[in-house]
N, C-alpha and C positions, 0 to 999 in steps of 0.2 A: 540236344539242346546245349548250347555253349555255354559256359560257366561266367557268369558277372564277375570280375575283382574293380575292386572298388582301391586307389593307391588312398593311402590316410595322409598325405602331404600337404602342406599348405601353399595352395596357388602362392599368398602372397610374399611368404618365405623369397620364391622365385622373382618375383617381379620386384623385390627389392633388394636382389641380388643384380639382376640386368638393369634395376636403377643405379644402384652403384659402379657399376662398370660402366655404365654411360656415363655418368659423372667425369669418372677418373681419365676415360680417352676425350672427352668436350674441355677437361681444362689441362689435357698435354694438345692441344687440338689436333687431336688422333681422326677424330669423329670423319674428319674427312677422307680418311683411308679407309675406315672401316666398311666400305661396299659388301654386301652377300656373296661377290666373288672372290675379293679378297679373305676375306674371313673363312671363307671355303678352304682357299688355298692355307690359311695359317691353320684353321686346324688340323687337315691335313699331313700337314709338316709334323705338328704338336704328336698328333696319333704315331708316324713317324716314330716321332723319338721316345716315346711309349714301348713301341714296337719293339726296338732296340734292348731295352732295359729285359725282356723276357726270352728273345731270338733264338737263342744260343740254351734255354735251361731245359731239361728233363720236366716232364711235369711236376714231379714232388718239388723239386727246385724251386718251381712257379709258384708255388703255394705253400713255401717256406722262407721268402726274403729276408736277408740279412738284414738290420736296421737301416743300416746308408741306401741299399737297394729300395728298400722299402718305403724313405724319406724319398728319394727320387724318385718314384713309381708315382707316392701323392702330389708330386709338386707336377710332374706330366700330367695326371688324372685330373687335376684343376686347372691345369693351362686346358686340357680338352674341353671342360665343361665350361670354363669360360667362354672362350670362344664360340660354341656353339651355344650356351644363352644370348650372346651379342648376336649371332645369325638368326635368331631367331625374334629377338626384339627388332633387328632391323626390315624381317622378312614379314613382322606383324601375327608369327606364330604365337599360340599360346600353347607354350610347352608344355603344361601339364593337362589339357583335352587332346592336345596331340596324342599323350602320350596313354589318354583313357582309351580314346579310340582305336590305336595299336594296341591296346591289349586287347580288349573285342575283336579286334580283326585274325589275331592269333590264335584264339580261344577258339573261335569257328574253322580256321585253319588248320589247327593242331587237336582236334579233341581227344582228351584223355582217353578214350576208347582204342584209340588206335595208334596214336604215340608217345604212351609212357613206356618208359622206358630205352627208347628209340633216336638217335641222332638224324633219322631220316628229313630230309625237306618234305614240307605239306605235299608237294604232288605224286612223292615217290611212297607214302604211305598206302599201304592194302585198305 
């Protein structure tokens, strides 16, 4: 039987975060660029340069950033998460049932019985 989580976050937190980001590309008039393709493409890039910031570290590395490293890491992790709140307000997602239902879907996928512990992918589990 797969396990319920419930995230404790507030829808509306979110949706007044992708309201202000609408705001701020409507009065650069951005809004006209910002297609589900495009946006695709910039967060991409964004993840990218995310990427970059970790490429090269040891994992204790990864999970000890210097402050500047560190300062860069959040200002990347917030270009990612913008972006992909825009992709999703303009795809008519709501992010956070999106994101209920990816964890149920995981939940049944991965049941504690058989991958804790385990980096394995759901179909390679015994």
């Amino acid at each position: 039987m797969p396990t319920t989580i419930t995230v404790e976050t507030s829808a509306n937190d979110i949706k007044k975060l992708q309201d202000a980001l609408a705001e701020f590309a409507q009065q650069r008039n951005w809004d006209q660029f910002h297609t589900p393709k495009n946006l695709v493409m910039a967060l991409s890039g964004e993840v990218g340069e995310l990427i970059e910031i970790f490429q090269w570290l040891t994992p204790e590395q990864s999970q000890q950033l210097p402050p500047q490293k560190k300062q860069h890491a959040s200002e990347e992790i917030a270009d990612v998460m913008m972006y992909l709140l825009r992709l999703a307000d303009k795809c008519d997602i709501d992010v956070m049932q999106a994101c209920q239902e990816k964890i149920q879907q995981n939940a049944a996928k991965y049941p504690i019985s058989k991958c804790y512990g385990s980096a394995k992918k759901y179909n390679e589990l015994d």
